[in-house]
C-alpha positions in Angstrom: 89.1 124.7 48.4 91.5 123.8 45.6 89.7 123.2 42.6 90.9 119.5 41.3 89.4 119.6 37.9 91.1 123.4 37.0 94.2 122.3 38.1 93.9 119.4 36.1 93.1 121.5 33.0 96.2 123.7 33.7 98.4 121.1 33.9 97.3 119.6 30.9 97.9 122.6 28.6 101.2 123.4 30.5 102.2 119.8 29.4 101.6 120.6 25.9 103.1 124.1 26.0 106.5 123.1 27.7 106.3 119.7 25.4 107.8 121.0 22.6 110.8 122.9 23.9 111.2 119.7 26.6 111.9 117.9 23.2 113.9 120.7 21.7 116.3 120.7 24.9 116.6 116.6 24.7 117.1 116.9 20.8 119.8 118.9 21.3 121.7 118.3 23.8 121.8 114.7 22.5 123.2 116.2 19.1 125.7 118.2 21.4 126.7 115.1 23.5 127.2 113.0 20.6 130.8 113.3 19.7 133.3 114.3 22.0 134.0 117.9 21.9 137.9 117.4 20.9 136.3 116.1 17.6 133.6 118.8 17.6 136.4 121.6 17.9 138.9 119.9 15.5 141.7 120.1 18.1 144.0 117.8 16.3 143.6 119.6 12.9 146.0 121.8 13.3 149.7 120.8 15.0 150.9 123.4 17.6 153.0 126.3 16.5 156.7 124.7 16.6 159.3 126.3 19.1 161.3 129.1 17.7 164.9 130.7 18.5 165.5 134.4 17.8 169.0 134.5 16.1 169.8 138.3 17.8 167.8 140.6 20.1 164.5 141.4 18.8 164.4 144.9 17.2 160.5 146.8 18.3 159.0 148.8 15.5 158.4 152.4 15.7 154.9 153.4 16.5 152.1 153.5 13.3 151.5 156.2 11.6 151.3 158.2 14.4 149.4 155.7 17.2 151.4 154.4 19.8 152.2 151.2 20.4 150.6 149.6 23.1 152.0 145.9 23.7 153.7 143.0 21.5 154.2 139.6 21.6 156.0 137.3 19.8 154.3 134.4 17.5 155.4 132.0 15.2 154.1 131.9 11.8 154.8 130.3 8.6 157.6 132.4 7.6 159.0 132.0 11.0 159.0 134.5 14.1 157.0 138.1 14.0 156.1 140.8 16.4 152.0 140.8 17.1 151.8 144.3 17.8 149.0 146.0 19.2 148.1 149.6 18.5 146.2 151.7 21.3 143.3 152.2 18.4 143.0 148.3 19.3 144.3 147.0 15.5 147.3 145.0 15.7 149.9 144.4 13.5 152.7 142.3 12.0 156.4 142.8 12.2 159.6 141.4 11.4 161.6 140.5 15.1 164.9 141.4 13.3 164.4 144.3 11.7 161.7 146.4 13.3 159.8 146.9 10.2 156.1 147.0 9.6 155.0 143.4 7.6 151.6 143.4 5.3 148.2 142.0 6.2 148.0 138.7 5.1 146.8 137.5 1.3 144.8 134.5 0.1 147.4 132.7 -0.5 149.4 133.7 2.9 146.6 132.8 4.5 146.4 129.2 2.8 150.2 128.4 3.3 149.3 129.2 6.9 146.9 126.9 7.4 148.5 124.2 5.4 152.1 124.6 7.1 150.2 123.0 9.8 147.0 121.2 8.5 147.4 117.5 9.6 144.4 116.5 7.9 143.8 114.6 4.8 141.6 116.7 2.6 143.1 119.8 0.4 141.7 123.4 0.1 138.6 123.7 -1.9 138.2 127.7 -1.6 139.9 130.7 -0.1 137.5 133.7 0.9 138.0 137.3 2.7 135.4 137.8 5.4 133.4 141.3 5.6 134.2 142.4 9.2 130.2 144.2 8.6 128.6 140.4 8.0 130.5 138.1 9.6 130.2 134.4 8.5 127.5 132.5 11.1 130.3 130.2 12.1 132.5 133.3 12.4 130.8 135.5 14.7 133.5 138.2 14.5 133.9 141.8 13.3 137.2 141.3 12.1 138.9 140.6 8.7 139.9 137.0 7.9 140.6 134.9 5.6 138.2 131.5 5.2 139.5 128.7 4.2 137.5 126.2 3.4 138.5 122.2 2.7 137.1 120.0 0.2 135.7 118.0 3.1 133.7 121.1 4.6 136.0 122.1 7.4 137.1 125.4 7.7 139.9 127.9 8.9 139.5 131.3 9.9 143.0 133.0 9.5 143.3 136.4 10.8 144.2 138.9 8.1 146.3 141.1 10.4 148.1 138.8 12.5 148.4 136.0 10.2 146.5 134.1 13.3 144.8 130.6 12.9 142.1 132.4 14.6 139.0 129.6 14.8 138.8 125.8 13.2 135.5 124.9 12.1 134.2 121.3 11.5 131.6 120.0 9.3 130.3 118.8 12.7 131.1 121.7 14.8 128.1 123.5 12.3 125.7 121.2 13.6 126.3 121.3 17.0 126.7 124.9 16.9 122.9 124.9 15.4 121.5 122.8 18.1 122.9 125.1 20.5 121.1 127.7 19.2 118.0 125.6 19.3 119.6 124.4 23.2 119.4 127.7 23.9 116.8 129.5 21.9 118.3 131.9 20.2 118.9 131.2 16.4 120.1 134.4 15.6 123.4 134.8 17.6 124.0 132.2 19.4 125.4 133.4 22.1 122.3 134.7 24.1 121.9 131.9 27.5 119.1 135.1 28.7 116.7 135.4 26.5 112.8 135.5 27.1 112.1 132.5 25.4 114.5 130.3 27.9 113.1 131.6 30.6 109.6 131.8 29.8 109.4 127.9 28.9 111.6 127.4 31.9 108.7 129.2 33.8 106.1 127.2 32.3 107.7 123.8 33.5 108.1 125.2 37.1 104.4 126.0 37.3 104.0 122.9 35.5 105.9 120.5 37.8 104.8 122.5 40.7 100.7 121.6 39.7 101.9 117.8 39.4 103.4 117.7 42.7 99.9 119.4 44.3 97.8 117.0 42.1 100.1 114.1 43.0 98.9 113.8 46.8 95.1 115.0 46.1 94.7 112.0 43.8 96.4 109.2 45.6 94.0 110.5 48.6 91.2 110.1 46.4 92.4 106.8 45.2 92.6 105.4 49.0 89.2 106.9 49.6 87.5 105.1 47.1 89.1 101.8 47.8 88.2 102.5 51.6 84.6 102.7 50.3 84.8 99.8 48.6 85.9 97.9 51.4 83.1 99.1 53.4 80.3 97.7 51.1 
């Protein structure tokens, strides 16, 4: 026979284990829901790259001293069309369309005109910094070279120090939610892990849990009718 009174008990401290993370999980995904995630992202921060014309057929660089060249693009930038090229050691590249010829990673101050060519907020730069590929920025999350630019009114720009790419937009608000994912998810150190043991522990524990409440449910509304069946008899 099921033993009521140790189900009970597990229940209980079941309900207080899965409590807290049942409030993490609400906590955050209110934070998350809270703003629409246009806003979050900054999507109208930064205009789309205008249309471009090349003036003559597009001359392709010569491989890279010594590694071949493994595909290009096209992309506008601030100083107007370049070649993205990318290398087969998987680096890419800038390079001037008409001429062929290999263009320099991008400065500080490259990477601020960028950004500003086609800022359409209101706030001006507070700080330009180069990112170590090694330790990333948290709101980064890349091994790659940029260039952070950071606006008096905490948004931020990661500009791509090869490429000369507006890479990532960061708002002041997109820090938040990115934290409460972390908490969302359970993993505060990168972020990105959705499989971790701590999800899907707690997410054990509340199936266990709601599993007990649904075998407790009918054993006391039984004993409820019993005892008002015995009342009725007296």
């Amino acid at each position: 026979m099921i033993n009521r009174k140790r189900l009970r008990k597990w229940h209980l401290w079941l309900g207080w284990l899965v409590g807290v993370p049942f409030l993490i999980w609400t906590v955050s995904g209110l934070v998350m829901v809270w703003k629409p995630i246009e806003e979050v992202r900054g999507t109208d921060l930064i205009a789309p790259a205008t249309a471009f014309q090349l003036e003559s057929e597009p001359v392709l660089p010569a491989a890279a001293r010594g590694v071949p060249i493994e595909g290009a693009r096209i992309e506008h930038r601030m100083g107007g069309p370049r070649w993205v090229v990318g290398l087969s050691d998987g680096s890419e590249r800038l390079a001037d369309p008409a001429t062929g010829q290999w263009l320099p990673a991008y400065g500080a101050d490259e990477a601020s005109a960028e950004v500003m060519a086609r800022y359409q907020g209101d706030s001006r730069i507070r700080s330009v910094s180069r990112t170590d590929p090694d330790d990333p920025p948290m709101d980064w999350r890349r091994p790659v070279a940029a260039w952070q630019v950071e606006m008096e009114n905490g948004d931020r720009f990661y500009v791509d120090e090869a490429t000369g790419a507006i890479s990532a937009r960061r708002t002041s608000w997109w820090r938040v939610f990115d934290f409460f994912w972390g908490l969302h998810i359970m993993d505060l150190q990168t972020r990105e892990d959705t499989s971790n043991l701590w999800i899907k522990s707690f997410a054990i524990f509340s199936i266990v849990m709601t599993v007990l409440a649904l075998i407790l449910l009918p054993m006391s509304t039984g004993r409820k009718k019993r005892r008002k069946r015995r009342s009725a008899g007296e």
